[in-house]
C-alpha positions as CSV (number, residue, x, y, z in Angstrom):
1,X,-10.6,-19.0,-56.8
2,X,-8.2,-20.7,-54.8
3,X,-4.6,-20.7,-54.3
4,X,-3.4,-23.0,-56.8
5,X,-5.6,-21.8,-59.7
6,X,-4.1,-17.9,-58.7
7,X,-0.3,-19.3,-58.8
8,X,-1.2,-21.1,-62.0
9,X,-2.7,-18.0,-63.5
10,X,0.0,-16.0,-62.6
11,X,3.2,-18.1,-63.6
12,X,0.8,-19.6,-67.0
13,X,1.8,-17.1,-69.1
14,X,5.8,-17.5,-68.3
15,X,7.8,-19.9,-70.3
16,X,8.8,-22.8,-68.3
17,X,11.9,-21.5,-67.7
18,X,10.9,-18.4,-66.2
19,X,7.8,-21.1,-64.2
20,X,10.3,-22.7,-62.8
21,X,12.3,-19.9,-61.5
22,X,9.3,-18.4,-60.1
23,X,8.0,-21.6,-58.4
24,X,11.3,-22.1,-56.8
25,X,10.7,-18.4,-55.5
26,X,8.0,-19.1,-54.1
27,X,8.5,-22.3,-52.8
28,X,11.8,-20.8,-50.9
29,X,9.4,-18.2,-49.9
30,X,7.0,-20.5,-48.3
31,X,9.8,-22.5,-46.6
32,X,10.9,-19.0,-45.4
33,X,7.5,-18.4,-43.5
34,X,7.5,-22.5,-42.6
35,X,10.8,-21.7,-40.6
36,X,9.5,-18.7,-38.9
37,X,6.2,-20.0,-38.3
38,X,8.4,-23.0,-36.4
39,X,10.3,-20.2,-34.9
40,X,7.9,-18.6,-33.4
41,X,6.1,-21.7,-32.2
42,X,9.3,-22.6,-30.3
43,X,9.5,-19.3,-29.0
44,X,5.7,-19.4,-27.4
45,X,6.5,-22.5,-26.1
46,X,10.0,-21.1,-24.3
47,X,7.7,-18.8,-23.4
48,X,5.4,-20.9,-21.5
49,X,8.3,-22.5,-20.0
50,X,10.0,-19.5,-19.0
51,X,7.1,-18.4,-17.5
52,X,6.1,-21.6,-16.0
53,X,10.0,-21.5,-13.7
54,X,9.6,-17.8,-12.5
55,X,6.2,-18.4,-11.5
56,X,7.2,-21.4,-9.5
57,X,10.6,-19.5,-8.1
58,X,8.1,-17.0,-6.9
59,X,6.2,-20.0,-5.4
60,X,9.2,-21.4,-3.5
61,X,10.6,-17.8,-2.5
62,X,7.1,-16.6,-1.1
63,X,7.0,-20.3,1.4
64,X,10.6,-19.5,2.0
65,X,9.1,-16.0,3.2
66,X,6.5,-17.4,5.3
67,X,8.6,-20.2,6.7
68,X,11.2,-17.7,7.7
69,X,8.8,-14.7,8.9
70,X,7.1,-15.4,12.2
71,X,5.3,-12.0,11.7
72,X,3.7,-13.6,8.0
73,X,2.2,-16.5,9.4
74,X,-0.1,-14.4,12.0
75,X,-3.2,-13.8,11.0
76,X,-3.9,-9.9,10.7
77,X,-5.5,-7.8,13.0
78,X,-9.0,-6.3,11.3
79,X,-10.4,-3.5,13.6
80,X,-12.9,-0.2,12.2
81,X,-12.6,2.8,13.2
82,X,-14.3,2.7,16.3
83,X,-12.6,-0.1,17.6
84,X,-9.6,1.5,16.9
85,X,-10.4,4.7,18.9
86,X,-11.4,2.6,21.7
87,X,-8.6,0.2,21.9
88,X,-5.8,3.4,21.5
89,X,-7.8,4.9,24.6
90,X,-7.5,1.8,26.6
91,X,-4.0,2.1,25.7
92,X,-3.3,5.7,26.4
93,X,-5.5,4.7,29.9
94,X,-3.2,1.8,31.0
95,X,-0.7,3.9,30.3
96,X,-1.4,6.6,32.8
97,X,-1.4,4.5,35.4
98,X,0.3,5.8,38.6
99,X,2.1,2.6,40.0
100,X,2.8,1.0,36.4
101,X,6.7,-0.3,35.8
102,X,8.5,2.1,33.1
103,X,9.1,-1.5,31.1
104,X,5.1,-2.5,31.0
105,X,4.4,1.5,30.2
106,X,7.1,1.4,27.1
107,X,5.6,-1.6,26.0
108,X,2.3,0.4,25.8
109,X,3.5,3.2,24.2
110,X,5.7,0.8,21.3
111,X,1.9,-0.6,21.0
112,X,0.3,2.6,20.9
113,X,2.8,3.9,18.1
114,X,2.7,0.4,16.2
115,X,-1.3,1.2,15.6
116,X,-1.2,4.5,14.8
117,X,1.3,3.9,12.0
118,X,-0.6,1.4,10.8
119,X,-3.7,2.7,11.0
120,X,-2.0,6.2,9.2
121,X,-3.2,7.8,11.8
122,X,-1.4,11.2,13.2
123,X,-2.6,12.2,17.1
124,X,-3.9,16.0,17.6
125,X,-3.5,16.9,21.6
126,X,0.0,17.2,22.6
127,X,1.3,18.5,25.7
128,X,2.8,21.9,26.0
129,X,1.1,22.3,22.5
130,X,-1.6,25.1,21.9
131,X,-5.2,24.7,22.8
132,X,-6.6,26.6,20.5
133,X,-7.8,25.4,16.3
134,X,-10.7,23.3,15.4
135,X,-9.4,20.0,16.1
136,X,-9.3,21.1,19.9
137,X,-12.0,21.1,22.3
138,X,-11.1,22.5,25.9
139,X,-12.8,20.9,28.3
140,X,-11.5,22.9,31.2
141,X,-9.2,25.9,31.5
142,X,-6.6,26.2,34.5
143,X,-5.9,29.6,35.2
144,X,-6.2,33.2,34.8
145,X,-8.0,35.2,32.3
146,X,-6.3,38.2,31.3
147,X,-7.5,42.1,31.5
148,X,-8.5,41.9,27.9
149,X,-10.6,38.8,27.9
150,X,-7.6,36.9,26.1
151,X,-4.8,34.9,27.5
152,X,-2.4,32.4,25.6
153,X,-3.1,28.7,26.9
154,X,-1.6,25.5,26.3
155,X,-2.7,21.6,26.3
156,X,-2.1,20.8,30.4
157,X,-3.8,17.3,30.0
158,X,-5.0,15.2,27.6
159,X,-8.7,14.0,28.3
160,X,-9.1,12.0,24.9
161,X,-6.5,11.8,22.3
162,X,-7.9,13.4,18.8
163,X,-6.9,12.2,14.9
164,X,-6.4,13.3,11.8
165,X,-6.4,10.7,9.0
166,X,-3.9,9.9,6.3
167,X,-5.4,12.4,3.9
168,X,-5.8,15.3,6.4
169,X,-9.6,14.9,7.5
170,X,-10.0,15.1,11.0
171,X,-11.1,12.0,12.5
172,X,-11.6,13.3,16.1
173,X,-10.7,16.3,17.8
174,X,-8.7,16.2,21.0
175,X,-10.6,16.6,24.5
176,X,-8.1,18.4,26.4
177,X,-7.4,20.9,29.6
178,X,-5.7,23.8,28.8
179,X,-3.9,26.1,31.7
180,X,-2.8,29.9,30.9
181,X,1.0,29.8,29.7
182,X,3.4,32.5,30.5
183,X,3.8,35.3,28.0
């Protein structure tokens, strides 16, 4: 049945009085949902529009960024793991060096630093610090042992720098030489 022969069967049995009212009704009605349909037509067009500009602003902002950002334009460094570990001991190397100007050895160490934080990467062996835990391995021990077979010892030297990852794991332990500490 379609529309018409519904609206006809509903308003029939009115008099035309009451036919017209109701067709007015419903043509007010339909004008009603016209409008709104129109509305919302508009409005998903705006959209679009709206859209469209802060997509573009983001556009211009983002060149803006690179044009203004030397750091943006160069290309990122992509090393694994390994490479990593091997370029940080260069590094920790050349900085060891006996005859090496406190300026180039800074610069090493800003280097140094600037991977590890990018790599999320927190060093084990510290100096002073004690040898003793899983993520140490002494390679050599300075010293005395005491009468009990037991003596406190601390990280003399770094031989190779040990890790620990972001998330806790141990990447590499430290290689280190401990010497017997007082007390």
């Amino acid at each position: 049945m379609s529309v018409f022969q519904r609206l006809r069967s509903r308003f029939l049995p009115l008099s035309p009085a009451e036919t017209d009212v109701g067709v007015r009704d419903l043509a007010e009605e339909l004008q009603k949902i016209q409008r709104g349909l129109r509305r919302l037509s508009i409005a998903s067009d705006r959209s679009g529009e709206i859209l469209q500009a802060v997509s573009g602003r983001l556009d211009d902002l983002r060149q803006a960024f690179l044009e203004t950002a030397p750091s943006a334009r160069q290309p990122a460094l992509m090393l694994d793991e390994v490479e990593l570990l091997g370029l940080l001991d260069r590094l920790e190397h050349a900085g060891e060096a006996p005859d090496l100007p406190d300026a180039a050895r800074s610069a090493i160490e800003i280097v140094r630093q600037e991977l590890l934080t990018a790599a999320r990467w927190q060093p084990i062996a510290r100096i002073g610090a004690k040898a003793e835990g899983a993520d140490i391995r002494v390679a050599e021990f300075l010293g005395l042992v005491g009468a009990n077979g037991q003596t406190k010892a601390a990280i003399h030297r770094v031989l190779e720098q040990g890790y620990r990852r972001a998330d806790g794991t141990l990447l590499r332990p430290g290689v280190v030489i401990a010497a017997a500490s007082g007390g």
